[in-house]
Each structure stands twice: as C-alpha cells, then as structure tokens.
C-alpha positions in Angstrom: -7.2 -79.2 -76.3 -9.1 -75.9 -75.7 -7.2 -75.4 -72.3 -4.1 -75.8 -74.7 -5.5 -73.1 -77.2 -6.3 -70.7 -74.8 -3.1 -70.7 -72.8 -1.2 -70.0 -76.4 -3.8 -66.9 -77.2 -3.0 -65.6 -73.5 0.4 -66.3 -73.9 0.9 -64.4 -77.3 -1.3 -61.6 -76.0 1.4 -61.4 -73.0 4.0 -61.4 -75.4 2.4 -58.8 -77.8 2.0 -56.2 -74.7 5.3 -56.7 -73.7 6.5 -55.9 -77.1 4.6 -52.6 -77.0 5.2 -51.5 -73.5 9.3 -52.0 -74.3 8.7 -49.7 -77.8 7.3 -46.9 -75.6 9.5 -47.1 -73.0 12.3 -47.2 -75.3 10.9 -44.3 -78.0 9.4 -42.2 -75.0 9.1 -38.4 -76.1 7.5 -35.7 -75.0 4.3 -34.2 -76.6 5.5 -30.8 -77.2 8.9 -30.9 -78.3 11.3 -29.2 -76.2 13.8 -26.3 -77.8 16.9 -26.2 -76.4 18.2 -22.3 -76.6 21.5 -20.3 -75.1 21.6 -19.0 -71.6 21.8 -15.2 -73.6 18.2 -16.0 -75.2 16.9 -16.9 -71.6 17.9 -13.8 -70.2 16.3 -11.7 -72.9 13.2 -13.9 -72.8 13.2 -12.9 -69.0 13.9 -9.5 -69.4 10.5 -9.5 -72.4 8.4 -11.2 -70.2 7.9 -14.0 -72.4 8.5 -17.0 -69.8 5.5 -18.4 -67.5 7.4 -20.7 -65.5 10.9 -22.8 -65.0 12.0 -25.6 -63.7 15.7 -25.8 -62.4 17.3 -29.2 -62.1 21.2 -28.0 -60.7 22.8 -26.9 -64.0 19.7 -27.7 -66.1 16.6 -25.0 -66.7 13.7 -26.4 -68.2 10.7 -23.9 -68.8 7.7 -23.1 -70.6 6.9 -19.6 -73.1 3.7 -17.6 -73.2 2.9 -19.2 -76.0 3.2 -22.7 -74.8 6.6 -23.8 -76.5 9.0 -25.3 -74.3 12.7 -25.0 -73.6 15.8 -26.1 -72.4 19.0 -24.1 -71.4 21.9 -24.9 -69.1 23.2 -21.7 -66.2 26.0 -21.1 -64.9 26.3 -20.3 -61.0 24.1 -17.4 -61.1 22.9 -16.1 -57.4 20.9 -13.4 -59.3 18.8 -15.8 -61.2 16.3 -16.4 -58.8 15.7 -12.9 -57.7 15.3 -11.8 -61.3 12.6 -14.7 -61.5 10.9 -13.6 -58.7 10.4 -10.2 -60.1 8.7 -11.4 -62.8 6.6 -13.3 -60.9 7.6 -16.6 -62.8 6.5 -19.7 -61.8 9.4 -21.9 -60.2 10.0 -25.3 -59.5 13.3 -27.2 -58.2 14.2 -30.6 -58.8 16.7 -32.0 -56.2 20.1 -33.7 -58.4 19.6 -37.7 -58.0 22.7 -39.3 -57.8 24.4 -42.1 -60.0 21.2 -44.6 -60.4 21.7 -48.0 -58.4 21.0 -51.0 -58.5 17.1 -50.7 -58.4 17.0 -47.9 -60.7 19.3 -50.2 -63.3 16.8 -53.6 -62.7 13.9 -51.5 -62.8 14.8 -49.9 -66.8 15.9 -53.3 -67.5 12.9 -55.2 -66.2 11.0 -55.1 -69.4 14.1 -56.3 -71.5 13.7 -59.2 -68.7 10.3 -60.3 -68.7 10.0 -60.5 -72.5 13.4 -62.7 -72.5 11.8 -65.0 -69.8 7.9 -65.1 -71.7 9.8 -66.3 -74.7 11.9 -68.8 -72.9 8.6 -70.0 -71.2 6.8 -70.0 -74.3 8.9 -72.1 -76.6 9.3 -74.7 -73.8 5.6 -74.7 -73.7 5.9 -75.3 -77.8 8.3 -77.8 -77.2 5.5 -79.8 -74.9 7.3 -78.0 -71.4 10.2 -80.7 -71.4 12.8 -79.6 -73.7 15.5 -76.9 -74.0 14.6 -73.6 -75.2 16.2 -73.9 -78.7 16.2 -77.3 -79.3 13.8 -77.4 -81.7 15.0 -81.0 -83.8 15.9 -82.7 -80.8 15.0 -86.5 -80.9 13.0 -87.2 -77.6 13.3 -90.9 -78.2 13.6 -93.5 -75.4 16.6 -96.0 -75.0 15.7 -99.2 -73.9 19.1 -101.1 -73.2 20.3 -104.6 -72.5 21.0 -102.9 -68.8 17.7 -102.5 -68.1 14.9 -104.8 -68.1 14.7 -106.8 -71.1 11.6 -108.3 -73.3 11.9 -111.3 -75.1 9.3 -113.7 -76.7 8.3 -115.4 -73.2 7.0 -111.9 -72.0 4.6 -111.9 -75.6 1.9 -114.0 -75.2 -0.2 -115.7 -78.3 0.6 -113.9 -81.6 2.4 -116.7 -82.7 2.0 -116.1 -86.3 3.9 -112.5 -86.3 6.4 -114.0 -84.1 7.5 -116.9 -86.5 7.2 -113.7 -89.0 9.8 -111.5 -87.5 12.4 -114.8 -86.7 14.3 -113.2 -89.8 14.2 -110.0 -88.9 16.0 -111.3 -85.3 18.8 -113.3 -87.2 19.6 -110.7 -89.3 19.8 -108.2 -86.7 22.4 -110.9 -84.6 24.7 -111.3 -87.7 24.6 -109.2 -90.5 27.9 -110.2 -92.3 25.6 -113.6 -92.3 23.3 -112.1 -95.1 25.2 -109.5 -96.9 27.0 -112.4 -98.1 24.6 -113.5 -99.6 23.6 -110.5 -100.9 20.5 -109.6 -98.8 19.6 -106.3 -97.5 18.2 -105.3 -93.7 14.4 -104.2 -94.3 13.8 -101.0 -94.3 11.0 -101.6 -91.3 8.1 -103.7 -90.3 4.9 -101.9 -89.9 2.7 -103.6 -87.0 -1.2 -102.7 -87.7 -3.7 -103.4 -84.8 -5.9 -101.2 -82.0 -4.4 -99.8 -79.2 -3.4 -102.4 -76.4 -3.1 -105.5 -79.0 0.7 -105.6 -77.4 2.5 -104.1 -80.9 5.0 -102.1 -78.8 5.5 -105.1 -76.9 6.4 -106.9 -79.7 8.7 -104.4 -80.8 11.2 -104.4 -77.5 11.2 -108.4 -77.7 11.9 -108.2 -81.1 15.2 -105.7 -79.8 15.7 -107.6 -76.9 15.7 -111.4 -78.6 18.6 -109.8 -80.9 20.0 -108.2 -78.1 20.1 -105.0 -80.0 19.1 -101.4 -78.2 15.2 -100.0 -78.1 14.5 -96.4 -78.9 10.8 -95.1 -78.5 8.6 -92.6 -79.4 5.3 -91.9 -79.6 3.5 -90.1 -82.7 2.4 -87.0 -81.0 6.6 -85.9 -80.8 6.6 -85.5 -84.3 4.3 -82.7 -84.7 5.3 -79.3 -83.8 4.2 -75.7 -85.2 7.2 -75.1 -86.8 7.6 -76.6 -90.0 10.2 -79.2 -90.8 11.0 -79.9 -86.8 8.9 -82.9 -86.5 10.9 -84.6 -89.5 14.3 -83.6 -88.6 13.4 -86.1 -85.7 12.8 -89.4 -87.2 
C-alpha cells in the first residue's frame, strides 16, 4: 500500500515538472526585451557611438546599446557594414544561417509535448490497476465463465447441503422463466452468500450458473473502487 502511495506522489511530481518545463519552453522570452528599430536608426546609432556590440545572423543584426537596451534590425547586402564596425571598434559576432530544421531538431521541440502525452497514458493505466485501456474508465472487468469451459455443478460442492436445497429455486427459475411469470412470480433480485474467506461461496455461485446452465461473470470487490468518482458504479 505505501509502495502504491509513493509511486502516485512520484508519478504526479513527474507529471507537475513536465507541465512546467513545457510552459517555459513554450513562453520562453528574453530578460531584457529586445527593440526592434530601422536599418536608418542603426546607422545613426553607429555613426553616435551608441552601440557596444552586434551580432549578425545573414540578414538579421542583433546588438546591444551603451546603455544596455537591446535591438534588432534587418541589412541589406552592405560590404561597408563591417568596415564601419570595425572603426568603431564594436564588438562583433557571426552566427552561421542553419538550414531548414530536420528531423532531430522537429523531435527534439516536440519531445516535451511527448513525454507528458506518454506519463499520462502511463498514469491512468496505473489508476486503472495497469490492465485496462487509457480512457476506459467504466469498463466492466468482469469474468465470463461459459458452458465451453469447465463447468461447476453441485458434485464439485461438497457439504453445505442446507444452502444447496436453498438455491434449488433459484436454479429452476433460471432454466424456465415463462414457468413462473405465469404464475406471477418474479426472479430475485440476488442472493447474498455470508461466510469467511475460503468457506467455498464463489464456488457455490458458478454451480449455482452452471446447474442452470446459464453464463458466470466475476468480479472481485477491489474493481469497484477507483479515484474517480462514479467509475466504480457505472460497473456493476
């Protein structure tokens, strides 16, 4: 049980971090904010001294003010540029042009859409006991025990002979209905078999189906509870 508990407060903590680590990488911005001015105010912010370094990325010039502001601008082919830079002894930096990104750059900005799609596949199968769809939260995981298969009758019970002679009824009215709506009587509801574990009720309950040659379905208590509300009883 505490194994059980820990594994869920790893697994939301998992889950949690994911959530955050996709919200920055998604709403990633830059400390300063950038300013994006003409290629006219660049020059004239050259010519005044006022930049301390650039960076050129092809068409793009990113670069930083005296007074720590940043900008932006874009250049046309301009074979002066550089030597103008140079004689105001401005920092510069190039960035080579990357190409159309590929296939690894593609996985790798998807890969935290990914691993938060599989953690929350993993984890509801874990909350649906590791055996189950995804989704399929109301799904019956009931047994079927048919006449195909190996059948229980009374010979396989041994001793209870009282609750035996008790559920005859039950038996003929399961092998012909019509017999008693006729007459007016109705199929119980259930019958509620009380004793400790291992007195041989389940038993019971498959000869029961298989002396009226009827189908078996079974499921064990622990299936009908579930942290979501309302999923154990859509199951009954």
């Amino acid at each position: 049980m505490k194994n059980q508990i820990y594994k869920n407060i790893a697994m939301w903590i998992i889950i949690i971090a994911t959530v955050i680590l996709m919200f920055n990488l998604l709403n990633y911005k830059e400390a300063t904010p950038r300013e994006e001015i003409d290629y006219t105010a660049f020059l004239e912010a050259l010519d005044e001294n006022r930049i301390t370094e650039v960076v050129i990325h092809g068409p793009a010039i990113k670069g930083k003010f005296k007074d720590g502001s940043l900008f932006t601008t874009y250049a046309p082919d301009d074979p002066e540029l550089v030597s103008k830079l140079k004689e105001k002894q401005i920092r510069i930096m190039v960035e080579p042009q990357t190409e159309s990104p590929g296939w690894g750059t593609i996985l790798v900005s998807w890969l935290p859409m990914i691993l938060f799609i599989a953690l929350w596949i993993f984890f509801m199968r874990q909350m649906q006991g590791g055996g189950g769809k995804a989704m399929s939260f109301g799904k019956a995981r009931a047994k079927l025990l048919t006449e195909s298969q190996h059948t229980v009758t009374f010979k396989d019970v041994a001793g209870v002979d009282e609750a035996k002679e008790e559920v005859k009824e039950i038996i003929d009215f399961l092998k012909d209905p019509k017999k008693f709506t006729k007459l007016g009587g109705r199929i119980p509801k259930g019958v509620l078999l009380v004793g400790p574990p291992g007195t041989g009720k389940t038993l019971l309950a498959k000869a029961i189906a298989g002396e009226a040659g009827v189908p078996f379905f079974s499921i064990s208590g622990s299936d009908f509870v579930e942290m979501f509300v309302g999923v154990g009883a859509s199951r009954v």
